[in-house]
C-alpha positions as CSV (number, residue, x, y, z in Angstrom):
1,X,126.8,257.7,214.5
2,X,129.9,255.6,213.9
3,X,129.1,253.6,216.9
4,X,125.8,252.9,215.4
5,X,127.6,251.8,212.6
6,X,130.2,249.8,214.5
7,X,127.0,248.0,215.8
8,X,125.1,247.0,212.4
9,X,128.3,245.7,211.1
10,X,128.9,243.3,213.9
11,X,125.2,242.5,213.9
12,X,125.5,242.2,210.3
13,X,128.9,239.7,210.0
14,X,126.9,237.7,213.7
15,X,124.2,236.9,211.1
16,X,126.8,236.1,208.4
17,X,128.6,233.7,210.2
18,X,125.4,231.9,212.1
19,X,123.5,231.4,208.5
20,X,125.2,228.3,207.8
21,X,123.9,226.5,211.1
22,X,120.3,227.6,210.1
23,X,121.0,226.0,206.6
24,X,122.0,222.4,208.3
25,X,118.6,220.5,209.3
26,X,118.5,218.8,212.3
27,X,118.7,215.0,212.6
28,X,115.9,212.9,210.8
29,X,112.7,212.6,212.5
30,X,112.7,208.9,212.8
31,X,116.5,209.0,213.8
32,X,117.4,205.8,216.4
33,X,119.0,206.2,219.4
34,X,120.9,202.5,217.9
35,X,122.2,204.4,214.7
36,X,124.9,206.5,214.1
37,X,124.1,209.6,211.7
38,X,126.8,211.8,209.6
39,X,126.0,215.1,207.5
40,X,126.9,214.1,204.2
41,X,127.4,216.6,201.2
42,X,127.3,215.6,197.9
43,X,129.0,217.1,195.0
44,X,126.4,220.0,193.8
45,X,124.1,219.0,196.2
46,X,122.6,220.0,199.3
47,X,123.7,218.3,202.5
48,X,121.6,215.5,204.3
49,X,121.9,213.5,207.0
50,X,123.4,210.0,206.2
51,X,123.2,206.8,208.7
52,X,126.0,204.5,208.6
53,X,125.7,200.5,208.9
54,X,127.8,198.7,211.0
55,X,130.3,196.4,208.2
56,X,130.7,193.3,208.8
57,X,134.0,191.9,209.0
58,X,134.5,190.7,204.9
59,X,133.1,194.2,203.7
60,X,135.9,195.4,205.3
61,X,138.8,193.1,204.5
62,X,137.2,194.0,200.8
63,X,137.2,197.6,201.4
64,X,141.1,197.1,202.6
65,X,142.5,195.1,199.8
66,X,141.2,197.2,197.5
67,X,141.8,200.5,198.8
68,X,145.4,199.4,199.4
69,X,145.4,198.6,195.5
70,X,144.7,202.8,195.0
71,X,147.4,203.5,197.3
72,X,145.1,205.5,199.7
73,X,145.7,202.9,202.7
74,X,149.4,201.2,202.9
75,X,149.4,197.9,203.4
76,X,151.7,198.6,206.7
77,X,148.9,201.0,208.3
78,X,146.4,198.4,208.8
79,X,146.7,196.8,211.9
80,X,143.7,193.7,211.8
81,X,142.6,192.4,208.6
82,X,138.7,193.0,208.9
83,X,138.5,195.6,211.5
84,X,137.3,198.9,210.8
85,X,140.7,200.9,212.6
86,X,141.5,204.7,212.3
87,X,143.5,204.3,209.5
88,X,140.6,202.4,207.3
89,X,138.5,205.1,208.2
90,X,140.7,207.9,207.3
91,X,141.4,205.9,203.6
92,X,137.8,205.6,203.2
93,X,137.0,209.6,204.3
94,X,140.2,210.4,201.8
95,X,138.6,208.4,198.8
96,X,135.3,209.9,199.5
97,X,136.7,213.2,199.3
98,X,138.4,212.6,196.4
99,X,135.0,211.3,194.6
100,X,133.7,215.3,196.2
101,X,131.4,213.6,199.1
102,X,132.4,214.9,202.7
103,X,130.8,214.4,205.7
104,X,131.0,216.3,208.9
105,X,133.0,214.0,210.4
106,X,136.5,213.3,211.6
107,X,136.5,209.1,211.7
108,X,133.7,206.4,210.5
109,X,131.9,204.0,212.4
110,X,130.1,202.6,209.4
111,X,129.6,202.5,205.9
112,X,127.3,203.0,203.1
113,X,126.1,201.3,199.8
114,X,127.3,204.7,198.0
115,X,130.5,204.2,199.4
116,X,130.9,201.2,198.2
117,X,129.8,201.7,195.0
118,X,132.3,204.6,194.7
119,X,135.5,202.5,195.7
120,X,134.2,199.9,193.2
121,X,134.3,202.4,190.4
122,X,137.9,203.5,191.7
123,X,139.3,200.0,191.9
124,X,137.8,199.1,188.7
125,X,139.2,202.3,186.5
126,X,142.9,201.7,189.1
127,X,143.1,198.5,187.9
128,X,142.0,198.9,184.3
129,X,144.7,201.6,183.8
130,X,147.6,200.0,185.5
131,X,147.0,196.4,183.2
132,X,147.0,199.1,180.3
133,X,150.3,200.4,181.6
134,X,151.5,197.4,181.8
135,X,150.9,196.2,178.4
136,X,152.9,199.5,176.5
């Protein structure tokens, strides 16, 4: 009997732990061997899967200067103005989380238009508070 028992509740905590790999869907159908594809998970949201864009070169010197304004990335840590280096990615993954997105990732390879429209709002309210600082 209490093996029985032993057995239902390991069955039972199996199933329990495996439910949240059912819940993730599998890559998009039309998914590209060429393009790169992160589970992203927005705040009250269910999770999707999100293809990142290659940057170009100024969208990331942008996305340095300002995140270096919010104090996420230190001036010191970026190594080439323009290049999308561990550290840039890690700034970016940190402001995301902040904003409540995460992905199911540990670095970027890319970026989206919702990123960037998140680290706009961020610079924007950053900047507008420190000029109000500034003037008491």
């Amino acid at each position: 009997m209490i093996k029985s028992m032993k057995n239902i509740y390991l069955t039972l905590l199996v199933f329990f732990f495996s439910f949240p790999m059912l819940a993730q869907e599998e890559a998009p159908k039309d998914a590209d061997d060429d393009k790169v594809y992160v589970w992203c998970v927005m705040p009250n949201k269910k999770g999707y899967w999100l293809p990142l864009t290659t940057p170009t070169a100024a969208e990331i010197t942008d996305f340095q200067e300002k995140l270096v304004y919010l104090k996420i990335l230190d001036a010191n840590d970026i190594t080439e103005k323009g290049k999308l280096d561990r550290a840039t990615s890690d700034a970016i993954l940190k402001m995301e989380k902040i904003k409540g997105v995460t992905y199911e990732s540990k670095e970027l390879v890319g970026i989206t238009q919702g990123m960037k429209n998140r680290l706009l709002l961020m610079y924007h309210t950053a900047k507008r508070a420190e000029e109000h600082k500034e003037k008491q």
